[in-house]
VEXDREN-2710 file (C-alpha; in Angstrom, 1 decimal):
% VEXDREN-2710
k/r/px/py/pz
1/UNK/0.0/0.0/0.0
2/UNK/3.2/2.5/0.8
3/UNK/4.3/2.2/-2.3
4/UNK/1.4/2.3/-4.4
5/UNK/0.6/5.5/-2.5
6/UNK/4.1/7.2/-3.6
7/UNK/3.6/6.2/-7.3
8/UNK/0.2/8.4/-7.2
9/UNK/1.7/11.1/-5.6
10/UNK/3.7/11.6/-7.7
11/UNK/0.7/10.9/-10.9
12/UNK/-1.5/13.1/-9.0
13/UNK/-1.0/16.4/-11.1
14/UNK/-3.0/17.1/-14.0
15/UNK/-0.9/15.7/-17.1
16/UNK/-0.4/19.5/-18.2
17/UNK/1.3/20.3/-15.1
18/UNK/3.0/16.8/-14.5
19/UNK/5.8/17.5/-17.1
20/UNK/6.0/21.3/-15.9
21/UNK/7.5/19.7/-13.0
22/UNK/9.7/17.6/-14.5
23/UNK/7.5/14.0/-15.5
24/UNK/6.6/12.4/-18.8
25/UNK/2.9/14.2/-19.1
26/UNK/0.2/10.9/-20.4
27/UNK/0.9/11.6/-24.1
28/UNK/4.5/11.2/-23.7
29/UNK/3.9/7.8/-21.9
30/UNK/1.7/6.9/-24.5
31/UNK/3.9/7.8/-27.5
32/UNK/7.5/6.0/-26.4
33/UNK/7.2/5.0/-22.6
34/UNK/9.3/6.3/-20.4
35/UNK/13.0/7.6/-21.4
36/UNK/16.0/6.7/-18.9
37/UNK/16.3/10.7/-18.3
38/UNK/12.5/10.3/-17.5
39/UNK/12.8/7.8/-15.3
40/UNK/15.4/8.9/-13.3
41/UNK/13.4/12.2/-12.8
42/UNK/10.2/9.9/-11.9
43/UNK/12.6/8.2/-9.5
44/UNK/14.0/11.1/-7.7
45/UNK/10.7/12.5/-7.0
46/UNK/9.4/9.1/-5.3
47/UNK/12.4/9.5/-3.6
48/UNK/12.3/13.0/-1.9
49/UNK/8.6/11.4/-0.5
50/UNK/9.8/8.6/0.9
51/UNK/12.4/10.2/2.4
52/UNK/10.1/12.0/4.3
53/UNK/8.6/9.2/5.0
54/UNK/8.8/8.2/8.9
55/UNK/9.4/4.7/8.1
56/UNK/12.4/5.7/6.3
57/UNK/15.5/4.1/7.7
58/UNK/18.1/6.7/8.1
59/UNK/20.2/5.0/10.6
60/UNK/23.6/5.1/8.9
61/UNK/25.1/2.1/9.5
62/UNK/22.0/0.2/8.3
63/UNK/22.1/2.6/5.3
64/UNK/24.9/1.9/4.4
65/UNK/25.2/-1.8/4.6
66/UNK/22.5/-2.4/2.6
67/UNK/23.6/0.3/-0.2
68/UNK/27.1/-1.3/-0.5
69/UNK/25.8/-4.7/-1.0
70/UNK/23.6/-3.5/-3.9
71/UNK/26.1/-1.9/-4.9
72/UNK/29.0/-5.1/-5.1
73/UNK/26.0/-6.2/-7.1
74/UNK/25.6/-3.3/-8.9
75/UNK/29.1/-3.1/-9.7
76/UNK/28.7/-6.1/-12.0
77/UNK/26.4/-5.2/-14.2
78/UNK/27.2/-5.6/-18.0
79/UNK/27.0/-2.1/-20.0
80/UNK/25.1/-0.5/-17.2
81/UNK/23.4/2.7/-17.9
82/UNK/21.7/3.2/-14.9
83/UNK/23.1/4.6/-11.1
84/UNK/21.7/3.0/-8.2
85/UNK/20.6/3.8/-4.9
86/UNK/19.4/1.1/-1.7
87/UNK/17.9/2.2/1.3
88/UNK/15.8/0.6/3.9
89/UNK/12.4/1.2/4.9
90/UNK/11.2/0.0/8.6
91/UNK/8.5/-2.2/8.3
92/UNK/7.9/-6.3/9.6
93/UNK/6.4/-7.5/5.9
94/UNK/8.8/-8.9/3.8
95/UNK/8.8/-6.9/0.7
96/UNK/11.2/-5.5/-1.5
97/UNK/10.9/-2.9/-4.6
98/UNK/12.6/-1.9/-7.2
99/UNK/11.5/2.2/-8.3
100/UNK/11.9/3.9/-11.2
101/UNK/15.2/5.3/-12.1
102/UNK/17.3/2.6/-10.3
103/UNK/16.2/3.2/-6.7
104/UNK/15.7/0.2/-4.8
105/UNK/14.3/-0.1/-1.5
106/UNK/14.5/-3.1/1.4
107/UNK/11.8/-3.5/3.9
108/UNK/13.8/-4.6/7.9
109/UNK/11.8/-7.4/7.6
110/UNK/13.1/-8.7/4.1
111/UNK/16.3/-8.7/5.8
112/UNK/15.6/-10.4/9.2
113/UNK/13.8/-13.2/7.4
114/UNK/17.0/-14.2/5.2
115/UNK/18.7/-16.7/6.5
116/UNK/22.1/-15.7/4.7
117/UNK/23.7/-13.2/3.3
118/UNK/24.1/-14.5/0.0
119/UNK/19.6/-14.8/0.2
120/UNK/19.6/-11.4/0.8
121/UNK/21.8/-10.5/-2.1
122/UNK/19.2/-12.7/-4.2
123/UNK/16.8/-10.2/-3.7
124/UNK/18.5/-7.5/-4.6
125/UNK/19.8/-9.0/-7.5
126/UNK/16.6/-9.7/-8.8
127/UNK/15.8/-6.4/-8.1
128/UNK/18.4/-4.9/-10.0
129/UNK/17.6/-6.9/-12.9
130/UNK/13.8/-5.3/-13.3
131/UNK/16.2/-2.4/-13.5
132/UNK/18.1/-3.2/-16.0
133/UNK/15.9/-5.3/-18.1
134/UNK/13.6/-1.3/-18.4
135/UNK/10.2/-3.6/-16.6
136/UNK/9.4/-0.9/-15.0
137/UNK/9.5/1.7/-18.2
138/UNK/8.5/-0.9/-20.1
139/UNK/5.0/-1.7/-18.0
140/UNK/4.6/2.2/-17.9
141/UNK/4.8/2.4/-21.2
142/UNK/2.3/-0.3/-22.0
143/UNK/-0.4/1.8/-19.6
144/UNK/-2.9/3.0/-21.5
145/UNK/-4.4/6.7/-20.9
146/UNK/-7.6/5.7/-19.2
147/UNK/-5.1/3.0/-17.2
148/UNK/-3.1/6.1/-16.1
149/UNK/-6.4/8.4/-15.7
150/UNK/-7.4/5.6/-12.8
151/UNK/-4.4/6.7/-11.1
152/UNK/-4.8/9.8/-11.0
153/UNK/-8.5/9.5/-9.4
154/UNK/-7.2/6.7/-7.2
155/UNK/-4.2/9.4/-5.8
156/UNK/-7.0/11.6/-4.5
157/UNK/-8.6/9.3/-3.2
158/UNK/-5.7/8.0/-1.4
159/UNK/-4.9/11.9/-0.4
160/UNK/-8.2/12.6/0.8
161/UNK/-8.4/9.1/2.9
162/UNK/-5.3/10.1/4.9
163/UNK/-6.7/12.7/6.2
164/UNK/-10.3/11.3/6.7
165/UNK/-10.7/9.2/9.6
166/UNK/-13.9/7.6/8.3
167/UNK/-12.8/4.1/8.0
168/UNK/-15.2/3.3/5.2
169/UNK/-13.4/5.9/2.8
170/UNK/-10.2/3.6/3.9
171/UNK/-12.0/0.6/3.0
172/UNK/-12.5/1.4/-0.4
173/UNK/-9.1/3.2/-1.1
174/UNK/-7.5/0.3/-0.2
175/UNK/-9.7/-1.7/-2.3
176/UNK/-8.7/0.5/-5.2
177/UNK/-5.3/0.6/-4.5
178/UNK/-5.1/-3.6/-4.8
179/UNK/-6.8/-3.0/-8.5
180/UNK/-4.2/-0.9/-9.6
181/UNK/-1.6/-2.8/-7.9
182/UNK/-2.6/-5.3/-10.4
183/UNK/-2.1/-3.6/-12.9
184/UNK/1.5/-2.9/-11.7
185/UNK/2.5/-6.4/-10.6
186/UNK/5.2/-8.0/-12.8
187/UNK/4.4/-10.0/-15.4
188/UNK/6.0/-13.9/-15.4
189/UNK/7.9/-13.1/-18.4
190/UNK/9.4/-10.2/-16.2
191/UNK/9.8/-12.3/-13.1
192/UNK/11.8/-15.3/-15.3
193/UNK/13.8/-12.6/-16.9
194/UNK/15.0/-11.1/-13.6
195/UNK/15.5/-14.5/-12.1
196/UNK/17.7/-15.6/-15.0
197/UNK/20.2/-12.0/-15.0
198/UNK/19.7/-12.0/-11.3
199/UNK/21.3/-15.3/-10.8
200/UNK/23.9/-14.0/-13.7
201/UNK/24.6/-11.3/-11.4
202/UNK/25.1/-12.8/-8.4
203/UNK/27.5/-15.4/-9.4
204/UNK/29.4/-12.3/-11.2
205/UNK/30.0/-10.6/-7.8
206/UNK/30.8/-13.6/-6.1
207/UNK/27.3/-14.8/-3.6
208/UNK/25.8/-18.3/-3.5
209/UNK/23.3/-18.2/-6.2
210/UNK/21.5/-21.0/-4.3
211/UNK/20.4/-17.9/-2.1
212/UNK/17.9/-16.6/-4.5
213/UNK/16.4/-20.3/-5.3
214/UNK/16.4/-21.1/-1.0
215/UNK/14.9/-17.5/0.0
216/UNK/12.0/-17.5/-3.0
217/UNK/11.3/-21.3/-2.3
218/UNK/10.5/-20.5/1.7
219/UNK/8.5/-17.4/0.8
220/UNK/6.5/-19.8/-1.2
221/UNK/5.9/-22.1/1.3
222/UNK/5.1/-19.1/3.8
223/UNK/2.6/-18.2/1.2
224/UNK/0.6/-21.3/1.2
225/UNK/0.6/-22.3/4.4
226/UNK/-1.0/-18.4/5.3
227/UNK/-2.7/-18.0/2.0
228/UNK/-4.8/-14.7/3.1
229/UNK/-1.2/-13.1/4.9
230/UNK/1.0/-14.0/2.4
231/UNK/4.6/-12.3/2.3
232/UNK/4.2/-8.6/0.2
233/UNK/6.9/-9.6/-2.1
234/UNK/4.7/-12.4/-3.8
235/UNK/1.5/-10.3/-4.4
236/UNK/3.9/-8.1/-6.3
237/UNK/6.5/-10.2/-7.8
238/UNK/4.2/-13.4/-8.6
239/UNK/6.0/-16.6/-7.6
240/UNK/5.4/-20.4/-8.8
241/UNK/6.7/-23.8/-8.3
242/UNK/7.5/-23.5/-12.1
243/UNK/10.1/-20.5/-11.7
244/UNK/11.5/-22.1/-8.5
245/UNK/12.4/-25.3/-10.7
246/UNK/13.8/-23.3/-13.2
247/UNK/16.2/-21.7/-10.8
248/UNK/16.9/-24.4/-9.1
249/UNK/18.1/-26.5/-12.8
250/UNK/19.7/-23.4/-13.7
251/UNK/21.9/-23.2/-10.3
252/UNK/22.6/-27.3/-10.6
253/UNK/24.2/-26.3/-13.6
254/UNK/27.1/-23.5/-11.8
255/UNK/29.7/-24.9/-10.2
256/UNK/29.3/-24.9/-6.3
257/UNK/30.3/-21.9/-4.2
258/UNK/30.2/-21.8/-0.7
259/UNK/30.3/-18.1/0.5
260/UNK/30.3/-16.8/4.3
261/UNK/28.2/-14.3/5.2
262/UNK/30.0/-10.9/5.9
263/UNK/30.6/-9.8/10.0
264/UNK/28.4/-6.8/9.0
265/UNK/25.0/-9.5/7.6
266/UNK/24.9/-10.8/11.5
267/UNK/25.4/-7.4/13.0
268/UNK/23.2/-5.4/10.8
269/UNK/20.4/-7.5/12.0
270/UNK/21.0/-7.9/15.6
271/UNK/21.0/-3.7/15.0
272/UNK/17.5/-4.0/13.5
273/UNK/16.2/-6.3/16.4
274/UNK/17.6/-4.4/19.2
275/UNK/15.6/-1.3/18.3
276/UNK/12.0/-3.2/17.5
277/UNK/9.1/-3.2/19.8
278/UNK/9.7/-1.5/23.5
279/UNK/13.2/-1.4/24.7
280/UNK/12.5/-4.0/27.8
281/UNK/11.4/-6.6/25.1
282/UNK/14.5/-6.1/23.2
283/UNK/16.7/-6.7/26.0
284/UNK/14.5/-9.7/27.2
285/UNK/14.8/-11.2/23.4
286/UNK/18.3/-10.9/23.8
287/UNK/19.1/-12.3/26.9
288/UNK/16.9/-15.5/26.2
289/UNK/19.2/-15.8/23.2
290/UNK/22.2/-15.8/25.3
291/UNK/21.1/-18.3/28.2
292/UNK/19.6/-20.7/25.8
293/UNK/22.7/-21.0/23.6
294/UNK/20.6/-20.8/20.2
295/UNK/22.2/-18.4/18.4
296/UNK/24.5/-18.5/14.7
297/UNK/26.6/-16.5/16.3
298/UNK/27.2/-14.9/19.9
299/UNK/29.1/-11.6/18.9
300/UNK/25.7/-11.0/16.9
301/UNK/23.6/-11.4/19.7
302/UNK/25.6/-9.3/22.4
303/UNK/26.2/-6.8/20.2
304/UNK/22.2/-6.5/19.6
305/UNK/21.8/-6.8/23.3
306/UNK/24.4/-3.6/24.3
307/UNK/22.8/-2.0/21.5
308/UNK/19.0/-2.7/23.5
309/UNK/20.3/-1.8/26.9
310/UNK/21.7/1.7/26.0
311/UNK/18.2/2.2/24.1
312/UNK/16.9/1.3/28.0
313/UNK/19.5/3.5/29.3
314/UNK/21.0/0.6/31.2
315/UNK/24.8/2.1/30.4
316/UNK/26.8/-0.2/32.7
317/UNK/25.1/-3.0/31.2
318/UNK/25.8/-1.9/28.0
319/UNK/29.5/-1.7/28.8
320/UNK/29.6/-5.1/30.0
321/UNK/28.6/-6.9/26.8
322/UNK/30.8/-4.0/24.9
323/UNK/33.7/-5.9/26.8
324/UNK/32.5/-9.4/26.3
325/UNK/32.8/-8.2/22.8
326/UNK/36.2/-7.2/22.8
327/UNK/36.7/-10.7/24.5
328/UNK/35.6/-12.2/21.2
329/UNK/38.1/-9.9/18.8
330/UNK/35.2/-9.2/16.8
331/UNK/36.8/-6.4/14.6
332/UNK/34.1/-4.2/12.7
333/UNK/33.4/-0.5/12.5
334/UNK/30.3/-1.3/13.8
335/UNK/31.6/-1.9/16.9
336/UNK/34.1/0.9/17.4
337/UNK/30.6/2.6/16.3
338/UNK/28.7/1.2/19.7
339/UNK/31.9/2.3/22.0
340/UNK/31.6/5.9/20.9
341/UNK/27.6/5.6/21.4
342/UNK/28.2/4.4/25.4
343/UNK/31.3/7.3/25.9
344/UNK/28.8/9.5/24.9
345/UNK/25.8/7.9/27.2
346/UNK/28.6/8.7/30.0
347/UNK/28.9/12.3/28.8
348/UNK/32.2/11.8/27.6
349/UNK/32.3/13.7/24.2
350/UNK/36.0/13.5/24.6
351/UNK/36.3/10.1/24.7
352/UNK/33.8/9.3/21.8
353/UNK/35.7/11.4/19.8
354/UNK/39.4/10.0/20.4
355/UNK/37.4/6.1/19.8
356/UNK/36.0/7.5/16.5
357/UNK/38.9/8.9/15.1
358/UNK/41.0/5.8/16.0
359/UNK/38.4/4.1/14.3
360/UNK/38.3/6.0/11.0
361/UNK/41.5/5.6/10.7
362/UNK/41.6/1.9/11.5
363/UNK/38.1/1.5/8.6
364/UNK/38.7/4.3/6.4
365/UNK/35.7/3.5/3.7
366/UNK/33.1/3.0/6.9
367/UNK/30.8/6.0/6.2
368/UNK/28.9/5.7/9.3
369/UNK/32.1/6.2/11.3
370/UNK/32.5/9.6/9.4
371/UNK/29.4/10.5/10.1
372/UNK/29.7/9.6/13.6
373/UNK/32.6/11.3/14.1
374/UNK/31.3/14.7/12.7
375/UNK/28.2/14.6/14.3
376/UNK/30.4/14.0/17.5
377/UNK/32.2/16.7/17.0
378/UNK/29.5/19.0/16.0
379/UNK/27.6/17.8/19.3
380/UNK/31.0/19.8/21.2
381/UNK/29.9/23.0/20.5
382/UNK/33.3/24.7/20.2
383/UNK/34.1/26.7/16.7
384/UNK/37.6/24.7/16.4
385/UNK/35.6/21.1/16.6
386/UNK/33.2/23.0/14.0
387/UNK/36.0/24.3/11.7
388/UNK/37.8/20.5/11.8
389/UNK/34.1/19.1/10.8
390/UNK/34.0/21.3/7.6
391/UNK/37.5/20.7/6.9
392/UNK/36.5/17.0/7.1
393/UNK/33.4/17.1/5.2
394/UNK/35.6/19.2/2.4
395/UNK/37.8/16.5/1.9
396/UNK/35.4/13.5/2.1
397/UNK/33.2/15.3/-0.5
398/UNK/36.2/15.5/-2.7
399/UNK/35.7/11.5/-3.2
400/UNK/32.1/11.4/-2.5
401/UNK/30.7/15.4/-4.0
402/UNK/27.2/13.7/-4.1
403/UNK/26.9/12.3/-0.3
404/UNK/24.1/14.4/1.1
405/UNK/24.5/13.8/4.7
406/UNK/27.9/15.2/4.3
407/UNK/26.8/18.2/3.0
408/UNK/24.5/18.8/5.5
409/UNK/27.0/18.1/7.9
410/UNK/28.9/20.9/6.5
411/UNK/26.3/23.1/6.7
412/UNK/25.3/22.6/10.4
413/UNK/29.1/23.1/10.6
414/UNK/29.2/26.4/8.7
415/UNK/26.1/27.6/10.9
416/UNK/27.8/27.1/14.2
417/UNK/30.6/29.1/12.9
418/UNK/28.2/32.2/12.0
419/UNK/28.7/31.5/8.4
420/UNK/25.4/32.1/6.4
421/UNK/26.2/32.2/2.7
422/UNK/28.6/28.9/3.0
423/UNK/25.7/27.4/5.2
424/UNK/23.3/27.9/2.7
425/UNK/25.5/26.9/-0.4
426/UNK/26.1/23.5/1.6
427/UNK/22.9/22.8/2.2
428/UNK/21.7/23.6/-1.3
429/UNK/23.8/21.2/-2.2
430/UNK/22.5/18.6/0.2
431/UNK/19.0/18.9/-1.5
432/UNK/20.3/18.6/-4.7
433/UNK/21.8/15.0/-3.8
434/UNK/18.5/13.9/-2.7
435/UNK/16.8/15.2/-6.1
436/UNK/14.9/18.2/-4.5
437/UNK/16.0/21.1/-6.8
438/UNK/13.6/23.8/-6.2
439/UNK/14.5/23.7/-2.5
440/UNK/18.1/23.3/-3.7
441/UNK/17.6/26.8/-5.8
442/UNK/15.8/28.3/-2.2
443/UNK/18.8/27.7/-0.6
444/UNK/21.2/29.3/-3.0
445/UNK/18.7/32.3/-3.2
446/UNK/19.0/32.6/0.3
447/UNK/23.0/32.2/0.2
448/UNK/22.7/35.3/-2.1
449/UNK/21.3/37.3/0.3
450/UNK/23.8/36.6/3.0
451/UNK/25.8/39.5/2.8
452/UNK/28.8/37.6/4.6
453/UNK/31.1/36.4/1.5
454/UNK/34.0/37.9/-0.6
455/UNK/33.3/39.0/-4.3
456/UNK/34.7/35.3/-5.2
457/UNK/32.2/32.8/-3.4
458/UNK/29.1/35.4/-3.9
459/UNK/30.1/34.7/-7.9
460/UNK/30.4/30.7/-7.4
461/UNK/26.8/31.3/-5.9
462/UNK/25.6/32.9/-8.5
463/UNK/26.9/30.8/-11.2
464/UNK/25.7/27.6/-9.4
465/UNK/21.9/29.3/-9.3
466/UNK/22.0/30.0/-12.7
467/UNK/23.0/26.3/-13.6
468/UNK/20.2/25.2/-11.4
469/UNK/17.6/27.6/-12.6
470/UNK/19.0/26.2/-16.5
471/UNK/18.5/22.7/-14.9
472/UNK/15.3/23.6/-14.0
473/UNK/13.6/25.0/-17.1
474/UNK/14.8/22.4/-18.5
475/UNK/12.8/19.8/-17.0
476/UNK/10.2/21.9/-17.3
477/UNK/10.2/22.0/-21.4
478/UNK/10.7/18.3/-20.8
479/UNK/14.2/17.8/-22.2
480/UNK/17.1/15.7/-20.6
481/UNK/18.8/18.3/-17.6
482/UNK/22.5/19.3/-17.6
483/UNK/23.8/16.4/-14.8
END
């Protein structure tokens, strides 16, 4: 239903006014189906809603997990023309989705429910594969106008039920939204195609492709045995004994690859656990883990635990299995992560700081450990911790110019330090990696007007608003923007 809802959104607008902002109007649909520039336009507009979205995961470390194991997959794919983004979305049902312009999304229970890492890579590889195969543009493309038409009606519908507490209207939104989900479900031609590249794709970047085959074939039997609550994932990506044999003869075919999951799989989900349901539960789950021995693996489980008992504010506690993890020379950023976390539970910004540098030193490419730190830093409140966290953020963006948390980072930096136009330049730039350009092209206005720079950066400033007000009418006369 979340999902459905973002598509008509974003198809709400009149089709006049739709490719004023940006998106194929119906006749463009109709005529050639959706262009990769398109797409990707489509895309980043879903995107800037479900990133307001609540549900949204934002936690960085589970961020960015998940994004760099799409993004080993990702890596593999043959004359790619598409960038992708992963991200996680909290919610129990296990569902993934693949969006248009290569944006991919994860539901937290998709990723408890896989038993391996190498499952949970089947997924996405799948995913990718609707990607890259254009199902997505292609069933677009395919909708006819009165098709579209009915998603236009069925987005106010959805619009006016979320603000309408009458249950009945909810009734038969819903009911609408499952037609039209229909509609949008891949076909089995689609769903054979992405299991066939998606198993081509995982072998590639090195997984188990037994993974896919072992995942899909216990979704299936989930299905059946709870017809009326069956998993998400099948009532959008249709599954049958048929495709399940094909994969399986396909994978009898590879040679056999045994592959261990990462450290990060186990921790990743213990993370996930440790911060469902009320914090005494989480620490009860845990603890039951730990006295009854039935666990994969017992850094996994204490690290979930510490993670549940500083979320209870039990910090002693929470130091005690931080040492009994240290006992087990468990080595991950994620863990270095969780020492800073309890230093600053005991006030100690100090401390946290000195761990987190040590640590970003020690796992140079953990992005959440960058984060951390700078957020650290930024949480001191002195203008030479501020003035290190744009220096920092400067060079990080040097190898990363399109990370948005680090330009918002920068800007919170530049703020503390009374700096408005380099604030507000940061910041539009932070909008602008999350696709939201007209707030993007407020921000730069606003830099304009900040009265505080030399002749040198107000002239950068204006040159970038130009570029972005170019970018702009572009889109709006429906041609491919200036990237």
């Amino acid at each position: 239903m979340r999902v459905i809802l973002w598509f008509c959104l974003l198809l709400l607008l009149p089709a006049g006014m739709a490719s004023a902002d940006g998106l194929p109007d119906l006749g463009e649909l109709e005529r050639s189906g959706l262009s990769v520039p398109a797409e990707r336009r489509l895309g980043e507009k879903i995107m800037a809603e479900i990133r307001r979205d609540p549900d949204y995961v934002h936690d960085a470390e589970i961020a960015d997990y998940i994004d760099r194991l799409g993004q080993r997959l990702a890596s593999h794919v043959e004359g790619a023309r598409t960038s992708f983004e992963f991200f996680v979305v909290r919610d129990p049902m296990l569902n993934a989705f693949a969006l248009p312009g290569g944006f991919v999304g994860v539901h937290t229970g998709l990723i408890l429910a896989a038993r391996s890492e190498s499952e949970l890579a089947g997924v996405l590889a799948h995913e990718i594969s609707h990607v890259t195969q254009s199902h997505l543009a292609r069933m677009f493309g395919t909708q006819s106008q009165a098709q579209l038409a009915s998603l236009l009606s069925l987005a106010v519908a959805l619009l006016a039920a979320r603000s309408n507490p009458d249950v009945a209207v909810g009734a038969a939104v819903a009911g609408q939204a499952a037609g039209i989900q229909q509609q949008l479900n891949y076909s089995r031609d689609f769903e054979r195609e992405a299991d066939r590249f998606g198993l081509d794709l995982m072998e590639r970047a090195g997984f188990d492709t037994r993974g896919m085959a072992s995942f899909f074939q216990r979704m299936l039997q989930f299905g059946r045995l709870y017809e009326n609550n069956a998993p998400a994932y099948l009532r959008t990506h249709p599954l049958t004994t048929e495709r399940i044999t094909d994969m399986e003869n396909r994978i009898a075919q590879r040679p056999y690859r045994q592959v261990p999951d990462s450290v990060e799989f186990g921790l990743v989900r213990a993370k996930i656990r440790a911060y469902q349901g009320t914090p005494g539960d989480a620490v009860a789950d845990f603890a039951a883990q730990l006295k009854s021995g039935k666990y994969a693996r017992e850094a996994d489980v204490r690290f979930g635990l510490a993670h549940a008992l500083l979320r209870d504010n039990r910090v002693a506690a929470a130091e005690e299995e931080l040492a009994a993890l240290r006992r087990l020379k468990l080595e991950s950023p994620l863990v270095e992560n969780l020492a800073a976390q309890i230093r600053l539970q005991r006030k100690d910004t100090e401390g946290a700081i000195r761990i987190l540098q040590e640590a970003a030193r020690r796992f140079p490419n953990a992005r959440a450990l960058t984060y951390a730190l700078l957020e650290t830093k930024l949480g001191a409140g002195t203008a030479a911790q501020a003035r290190e966290v744009v220096t920092i953020a400067h060079r990080e963006l040097q190898l990363t110019p399109g990370d948005a948390r680090l330009h918002a980072l920068e800007a919170k930096a530049h703020a503390a330090l009374g700096e408005r136009l380099r604030e507000h330049r940061a910041q539009a730039e932070a909008y602008l990696a999350q696709g939201q350009l007209d707030e993007a092209i407020m921000q730069l206005e606003l830099a304009r007007q900040a009265g505080d720079a030399n002749f040198y950066e107000q002239s950068e400033v204006d040159a970038r608003l130009r570029e972005l007000r170019q970018r702009k009418s572009e889109m709006q006369r429906g041609a491919r923007p200036g990237f």
